[in-house]
Every structure is written in C-alpha cells, then in structure tokens.
C-alpha positions in Angstrom: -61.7 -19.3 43.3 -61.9 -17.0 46.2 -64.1 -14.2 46.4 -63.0 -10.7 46.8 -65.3 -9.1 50.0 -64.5 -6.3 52.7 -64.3 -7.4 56.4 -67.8 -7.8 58.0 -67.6 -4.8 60.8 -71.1 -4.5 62.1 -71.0 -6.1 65.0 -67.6 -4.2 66.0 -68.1 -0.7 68.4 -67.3 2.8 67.5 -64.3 4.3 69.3 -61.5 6.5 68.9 -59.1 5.6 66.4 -55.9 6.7 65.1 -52.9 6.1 62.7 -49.8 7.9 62.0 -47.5 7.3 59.3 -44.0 8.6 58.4 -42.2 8.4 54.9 -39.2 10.1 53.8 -38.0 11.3 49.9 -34.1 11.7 49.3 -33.6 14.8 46.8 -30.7 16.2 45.7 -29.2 18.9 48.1 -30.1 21.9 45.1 -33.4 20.8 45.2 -33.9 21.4 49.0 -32.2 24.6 48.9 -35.3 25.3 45.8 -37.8 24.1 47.9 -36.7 26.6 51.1 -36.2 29.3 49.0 -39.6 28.7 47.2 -38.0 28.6 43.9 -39.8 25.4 42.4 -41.5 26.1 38.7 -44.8 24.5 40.0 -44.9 26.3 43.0 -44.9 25.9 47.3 -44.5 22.2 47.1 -44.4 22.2 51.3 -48.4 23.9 51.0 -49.5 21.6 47.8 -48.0 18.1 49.3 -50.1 19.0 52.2 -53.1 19.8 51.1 -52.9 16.5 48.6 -52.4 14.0 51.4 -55.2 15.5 53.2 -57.0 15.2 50.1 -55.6 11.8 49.6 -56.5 10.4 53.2 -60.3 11.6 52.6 -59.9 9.3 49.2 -59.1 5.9 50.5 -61.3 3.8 49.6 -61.8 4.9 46.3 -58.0 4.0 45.7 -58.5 0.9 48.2 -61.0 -1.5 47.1 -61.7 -3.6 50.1 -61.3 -0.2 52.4 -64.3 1.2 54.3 -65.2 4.5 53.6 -64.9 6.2 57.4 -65.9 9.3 58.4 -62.6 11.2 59.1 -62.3 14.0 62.2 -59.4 14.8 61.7 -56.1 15.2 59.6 -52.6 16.7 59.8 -49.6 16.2 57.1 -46.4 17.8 58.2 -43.3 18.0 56.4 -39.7 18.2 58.0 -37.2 19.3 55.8 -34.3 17.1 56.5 -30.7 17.0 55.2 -31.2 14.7 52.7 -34.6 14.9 51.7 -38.2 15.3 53.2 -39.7 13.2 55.8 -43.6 13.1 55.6 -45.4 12.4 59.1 -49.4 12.3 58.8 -52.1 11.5 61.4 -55.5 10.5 60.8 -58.3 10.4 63.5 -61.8 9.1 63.5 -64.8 7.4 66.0 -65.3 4.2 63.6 -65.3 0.5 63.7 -62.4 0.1 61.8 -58.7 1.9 61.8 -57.9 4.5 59.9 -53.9 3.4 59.3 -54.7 2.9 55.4 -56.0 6.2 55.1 -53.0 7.0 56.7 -50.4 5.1 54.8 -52.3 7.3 51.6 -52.2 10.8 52.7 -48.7 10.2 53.6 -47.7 8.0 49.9 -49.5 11.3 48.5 -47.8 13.7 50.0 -44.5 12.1 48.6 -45.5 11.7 45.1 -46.6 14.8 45.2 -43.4 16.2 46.5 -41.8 14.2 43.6 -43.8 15.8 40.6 -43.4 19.0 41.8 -39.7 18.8 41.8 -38.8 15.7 39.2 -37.7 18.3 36.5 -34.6 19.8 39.0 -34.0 15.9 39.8 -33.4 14.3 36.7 -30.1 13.5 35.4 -28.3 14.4 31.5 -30.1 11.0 30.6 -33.8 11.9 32.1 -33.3 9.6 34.5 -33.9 9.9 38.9 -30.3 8.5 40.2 -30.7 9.8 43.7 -34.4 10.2 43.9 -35.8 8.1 46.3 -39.3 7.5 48.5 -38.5 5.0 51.5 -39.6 4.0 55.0 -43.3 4.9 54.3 -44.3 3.0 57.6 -46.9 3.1 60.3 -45.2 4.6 63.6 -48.1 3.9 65.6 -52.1 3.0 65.5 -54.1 3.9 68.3 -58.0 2.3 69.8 -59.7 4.3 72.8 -62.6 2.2 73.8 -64.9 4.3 75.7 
C-alpha cells in the first residue's frame, strides 16, 4: 500500500511564482443578455463569481489534500463575456517554494460553478435538465518561476 504524503519542499528556494488559468461556460444566449442587463434572481453574477474564485484560490489546500498552503500576493479573476458563454481567466502570484497553478485551476473552477448556480434556474430545460449548459477548457495558459 502506498502512503499518501505532500512533496518534501524544504530544500527548494523562494521566488516569484505565477499561474494563470482560463475556463469557459456555454449558456444559453437569454441568459447572457440576463447577466448584461443585471437581471439574474440571485444577483451581479460577474461581481459574486469574482469574489468566489478569489476566495476559492485563498482555499486550496483545504479542497486539495496534498497542496501546500502558500502565502498568496496576489489575485485577479476576470470575466469576458463572450458569444456563447463566459470565459474565466485568473492569475495567481506568490514568493513560495512551490507553484501556485492549483490555486489557480480553483479560483478559476469557482468562478464557473459559481457562474452556474447563479444562473441554472434560466438554464434548465421543460424536463429540469442543463442541455446546453456547459464548463470546458478549464486549462493552465501559462505558469511562470523568477529566480532571483
């Protein structure tokens, strides 16, 4: 049986480190034109996706087991609305020893759920069901190390 442990980083060195992440979530064209007119039951979704993938990013490793808990600088979740849907692009910087592209890859995951139950009741079809609904490419665009 193998044994569950997080990675050994105290010999590693602090430097600059940082992630972005992009996601996007296909919604139904009424439900864009809801969400740009502020017209959504549960209110400004763009505002309350934000603030939950910053929250989310700061929450890592209690989601993430074998995570280190790092001392974030800095965070930004920006929304695009797009034709389709939303596309979710979040960046996350901090002077660690590890990367911060899981925290990342959260804030950005967040942000789209979030998006989601805000607007699930305008996306649901006669059956209750999310046809068109859909969260995809939920990548990392790029990870960055400045050693100093």
């Amino acid at each position: 049986m193998s044994e569950a442990r997080m990675i050994d980083i105290s010999e590693k060195s602090y430097s600059l480190r940082t992630a972005i992440a992009e996601g996007f979530i296909k919604l139904k064209n009424t439900t864009i034109e809801r969400i740009r007119k502020g017209d959504v039951e549960k209110g400004d979704v763009i505002s309350v996706a934000k603030v939950a993938g910053i929250l989310a990013a700061k929450r890592t490793p209690e989601l993430l087991p074998m995570c280190h808990p790092i001392p974030i600088e800095y965070i930004t979740v920006n929304l695009n609305i797009e034709n389709e849907g939303i596309r979710v692009v979040t960046e996350v910087k901090a002077y660690y020893k590890t990367g911060v592209e899981m925290e990342a890859l959260v804030s950005t995951s967040t942000a789209l759920l979030t998006i989601w139950d805000m607007v699930k009741k305008y996306e649901k079809d006669e059956n209750g069901q999310y046809p068109d609904t859909v969260i995809s490419e939920v990548k990392v665009i790029k990870k960055t190390k400045l050693v100093s």
